[in-house]
C-alpha positions as CSV (number, residue, x, y, z in Angstrom):
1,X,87.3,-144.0,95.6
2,X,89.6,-143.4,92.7
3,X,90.8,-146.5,90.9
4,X,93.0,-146.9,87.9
5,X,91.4,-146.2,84.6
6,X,89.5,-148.8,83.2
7,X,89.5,-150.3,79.2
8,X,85.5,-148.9,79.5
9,X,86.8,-145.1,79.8
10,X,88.0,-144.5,76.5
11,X,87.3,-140.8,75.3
12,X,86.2,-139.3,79.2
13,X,89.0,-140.4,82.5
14,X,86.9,-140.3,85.6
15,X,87.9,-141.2,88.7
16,X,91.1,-142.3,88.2
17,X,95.0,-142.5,89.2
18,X,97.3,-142.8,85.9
19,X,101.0,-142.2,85.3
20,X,101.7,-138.9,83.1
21,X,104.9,-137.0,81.7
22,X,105.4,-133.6,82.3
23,X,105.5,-131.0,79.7
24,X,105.6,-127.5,81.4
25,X,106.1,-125.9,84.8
26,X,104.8,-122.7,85.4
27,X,104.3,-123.0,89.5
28,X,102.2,-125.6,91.6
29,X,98.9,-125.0,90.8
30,X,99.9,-125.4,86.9
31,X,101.3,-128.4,85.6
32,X,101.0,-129.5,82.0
33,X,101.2,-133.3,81.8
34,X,99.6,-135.6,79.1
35,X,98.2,-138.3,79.7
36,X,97.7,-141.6,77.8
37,X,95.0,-144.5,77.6
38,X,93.5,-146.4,75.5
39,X,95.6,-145.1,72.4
40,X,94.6,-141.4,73.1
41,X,96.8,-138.8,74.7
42,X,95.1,-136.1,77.2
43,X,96.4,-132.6,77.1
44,X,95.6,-131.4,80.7
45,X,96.7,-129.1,83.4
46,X,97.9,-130.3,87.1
47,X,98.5,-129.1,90.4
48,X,101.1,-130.6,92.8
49,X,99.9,-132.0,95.5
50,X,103.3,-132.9,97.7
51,X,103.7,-130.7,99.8
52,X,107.0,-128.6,100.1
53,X,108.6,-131.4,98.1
54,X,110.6,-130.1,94.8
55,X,108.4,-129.1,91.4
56,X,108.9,-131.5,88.8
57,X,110.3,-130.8,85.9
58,X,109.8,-130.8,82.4
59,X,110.3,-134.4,81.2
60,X,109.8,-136.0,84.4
61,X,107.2,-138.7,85.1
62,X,104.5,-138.0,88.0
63,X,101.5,-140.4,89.3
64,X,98.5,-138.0,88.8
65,X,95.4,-138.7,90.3
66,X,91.7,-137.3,89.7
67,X,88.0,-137.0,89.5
68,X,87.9,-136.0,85.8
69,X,90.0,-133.9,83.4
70,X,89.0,-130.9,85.4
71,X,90.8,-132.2,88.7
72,X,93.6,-133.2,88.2
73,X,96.5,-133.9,91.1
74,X,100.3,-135.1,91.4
75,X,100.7,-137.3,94.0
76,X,104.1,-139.2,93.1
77,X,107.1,-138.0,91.2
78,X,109.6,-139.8,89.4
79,X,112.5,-137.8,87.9
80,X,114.0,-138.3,84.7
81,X,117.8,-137.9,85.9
82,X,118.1,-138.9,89.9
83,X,118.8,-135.9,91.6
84,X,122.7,-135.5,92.6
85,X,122.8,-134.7,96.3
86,X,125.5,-132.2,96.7
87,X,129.1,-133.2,97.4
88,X,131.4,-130.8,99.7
89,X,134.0,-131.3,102.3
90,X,135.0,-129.4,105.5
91,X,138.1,-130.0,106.4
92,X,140.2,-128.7,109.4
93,X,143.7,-127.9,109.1
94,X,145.1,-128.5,112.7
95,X,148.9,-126.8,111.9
96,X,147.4,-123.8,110.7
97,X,143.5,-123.7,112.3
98,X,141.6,-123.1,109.4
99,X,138.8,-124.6,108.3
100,X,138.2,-125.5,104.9
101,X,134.8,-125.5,102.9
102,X,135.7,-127.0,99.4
103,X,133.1,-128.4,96.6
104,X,134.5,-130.7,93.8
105,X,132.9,-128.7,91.0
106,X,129.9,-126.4,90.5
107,X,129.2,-123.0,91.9
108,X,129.2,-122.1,95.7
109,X,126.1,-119.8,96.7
110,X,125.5,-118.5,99.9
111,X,121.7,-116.4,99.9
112,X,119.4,-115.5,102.9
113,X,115.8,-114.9,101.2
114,X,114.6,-112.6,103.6
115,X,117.7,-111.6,105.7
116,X,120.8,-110.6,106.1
117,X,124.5,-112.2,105.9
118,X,127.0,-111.2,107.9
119,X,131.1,-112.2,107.8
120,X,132.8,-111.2,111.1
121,X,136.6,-111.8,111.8
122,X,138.6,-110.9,114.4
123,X,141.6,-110.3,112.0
124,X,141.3,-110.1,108.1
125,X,139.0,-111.2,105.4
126,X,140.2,-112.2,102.2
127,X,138.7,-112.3,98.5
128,X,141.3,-114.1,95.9
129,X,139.5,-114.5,92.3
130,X,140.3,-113.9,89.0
131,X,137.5,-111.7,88.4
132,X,135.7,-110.1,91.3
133,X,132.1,-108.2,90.8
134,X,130.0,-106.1,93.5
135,X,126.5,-105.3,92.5
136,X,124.5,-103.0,94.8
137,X,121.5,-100.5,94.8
138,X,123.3,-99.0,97.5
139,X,126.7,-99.2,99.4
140,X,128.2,-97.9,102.3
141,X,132.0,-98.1,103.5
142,X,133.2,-96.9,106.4
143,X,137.4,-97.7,106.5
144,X,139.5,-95.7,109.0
145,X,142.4,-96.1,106.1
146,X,142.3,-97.7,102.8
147,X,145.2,-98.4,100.4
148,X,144.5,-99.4,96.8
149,X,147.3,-100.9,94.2
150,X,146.6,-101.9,90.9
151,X,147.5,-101.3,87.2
152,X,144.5,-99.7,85.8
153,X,141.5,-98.2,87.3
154,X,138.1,-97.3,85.2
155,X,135.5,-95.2,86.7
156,X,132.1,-94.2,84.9
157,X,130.1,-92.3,87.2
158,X,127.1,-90.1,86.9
159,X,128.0,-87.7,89.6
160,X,130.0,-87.4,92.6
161,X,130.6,-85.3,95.3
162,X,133.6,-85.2,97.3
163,X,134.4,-83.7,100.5
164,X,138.1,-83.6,102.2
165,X,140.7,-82.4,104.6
166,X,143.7,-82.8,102.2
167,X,144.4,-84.1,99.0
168,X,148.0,-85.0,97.7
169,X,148.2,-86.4,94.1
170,X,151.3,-87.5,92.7
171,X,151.0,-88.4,88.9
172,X,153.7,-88.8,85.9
173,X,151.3,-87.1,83.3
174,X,147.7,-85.4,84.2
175,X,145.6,-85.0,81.2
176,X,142.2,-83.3,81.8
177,X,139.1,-82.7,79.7
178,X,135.9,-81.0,80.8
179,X,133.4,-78.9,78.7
180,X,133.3,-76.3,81.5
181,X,135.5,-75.8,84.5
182,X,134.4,-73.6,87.8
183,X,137.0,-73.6,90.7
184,X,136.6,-71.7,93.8
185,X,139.2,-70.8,96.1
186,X,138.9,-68.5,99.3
187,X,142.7,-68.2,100.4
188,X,145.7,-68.9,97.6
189,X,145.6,-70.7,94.8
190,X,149.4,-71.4,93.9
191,X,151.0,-73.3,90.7
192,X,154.6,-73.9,90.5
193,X,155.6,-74.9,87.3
194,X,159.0,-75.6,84.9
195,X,157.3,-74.1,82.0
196,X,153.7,-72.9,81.4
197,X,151.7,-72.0,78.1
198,X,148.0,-71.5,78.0
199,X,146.5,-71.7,74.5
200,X,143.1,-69.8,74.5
201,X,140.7,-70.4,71.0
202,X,138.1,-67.7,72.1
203,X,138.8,-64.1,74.7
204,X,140.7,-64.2,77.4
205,X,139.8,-62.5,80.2
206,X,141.6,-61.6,83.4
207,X,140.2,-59.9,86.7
208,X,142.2,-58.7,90.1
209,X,142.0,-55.7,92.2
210,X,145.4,-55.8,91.6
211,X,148.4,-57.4,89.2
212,X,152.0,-58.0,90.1
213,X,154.3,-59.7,86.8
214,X,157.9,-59.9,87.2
215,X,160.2,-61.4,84.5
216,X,164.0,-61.7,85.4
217,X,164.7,-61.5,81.3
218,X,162.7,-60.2,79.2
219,X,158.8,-59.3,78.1
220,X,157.1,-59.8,74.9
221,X,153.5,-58.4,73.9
222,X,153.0,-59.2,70.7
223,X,148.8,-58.0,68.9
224,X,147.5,-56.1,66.9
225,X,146.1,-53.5,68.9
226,X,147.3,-52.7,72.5
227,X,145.1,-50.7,74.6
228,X,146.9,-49.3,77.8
229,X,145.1,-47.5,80.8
């Protein structure tokens, strides 16, 4: 049977059941704890022996109980701060129906381990925060019609590809920058402009089975050499 430790067991503990203080977690089959009797302190390692009940934690005081330093078992816990069950409040508004889910402090988390999580309404969902973050390996969104308004939208994106119907974009001032540019277009490409100047460091080159230019003023060529035909 395992008894207390005795006043004879001085340098070897055998067969006994001795309060301890914990020093380091790693999981439940290790548990540093030490150990005192006699006026010596034992250094050893622990497993938890309390079923699903929470780990201790560092600085908590367990009951460990054991054949020798070997084998070594928590069977009672004793935490150093009493843990704070959780305080929240759900509430029911009967003017307006909803039902409120409100904590006095702390963080809210809602996780499924091995599942998934679902939100379902039969009219709208909304998200009001400060700051509001979406982290994903992979997303999907499927909206018949979306609508974004803000002040400023970032977008850093490796690459992206984009199919559509139609695309109408209404800006005060486009400014584009690309290292190269390729553009395909079967049918017309049209550009309707106020005023127009293209500034070319390098050649520039021009291609058409066939070139129309009308000017209802005047025409200026301007180069040093002017090859015709």
């Amino acid at each position: 049977m395992l008894s207390t430790i005795s006043p004879a067991a001085c340098s070897v503990l055998e067969n006994f059941v001795r309060s301890a203080q914990v020093c380091q977690v790693i999981d439940a089959t290790q548990i540093r704890i030490k150990l005192k009797h006699d006026k010596q302190e034992f250094d050893l390692w622990a497993s938890f022996a309390m079923g699903n009940m929470p780990l201790p934690q560092v600085g908590d005081n367990v009951l460990v109980a054991g054949e020798d330093l070997q084998s070594a078992f928590i069977i009672g816990h004793f935490p150093a701060q009493p843990a704070t069950q959780p305080h929240f409040s759900l509430q029911q508004d009967k003017e307006s129906g909803r039902t409120i889910l409100s904590i006095p402090e702390g963080d809210l988390d809602l996780r499924s381990e091995q599942g998934s999580i679902r939100l379902q309404a039969a009219k709208n969902i909304e998200l009001n925060s400060p700051q509001f973050t979406l982290q994903s390996a992979k997303a999907e969104l499927n909206m018949a019609e979306t609508q974004y308004q803000g002040l400023r939208l970032s977008a850093s994106i490796a690459h992206s590809k984009l199919f559509l119907g139609k695309l109408n974009t209404t800006v005060g001032r486009l400014i584009e920058k690309a290292k190269n540019v390729y553009r395909q277009v079967d049918n017309l490409n049209q550009l309707k402009a106020g005023r127009m100047r293209s500034l070319v460091k390098g050649s520039y080159h021009l291609k058409s089975e066939s070139i129309n230019q009308k000017a209802e003023k005047e025409v200026r060529i301007d180069g040093d050499k002017i090859n015709l035909g």
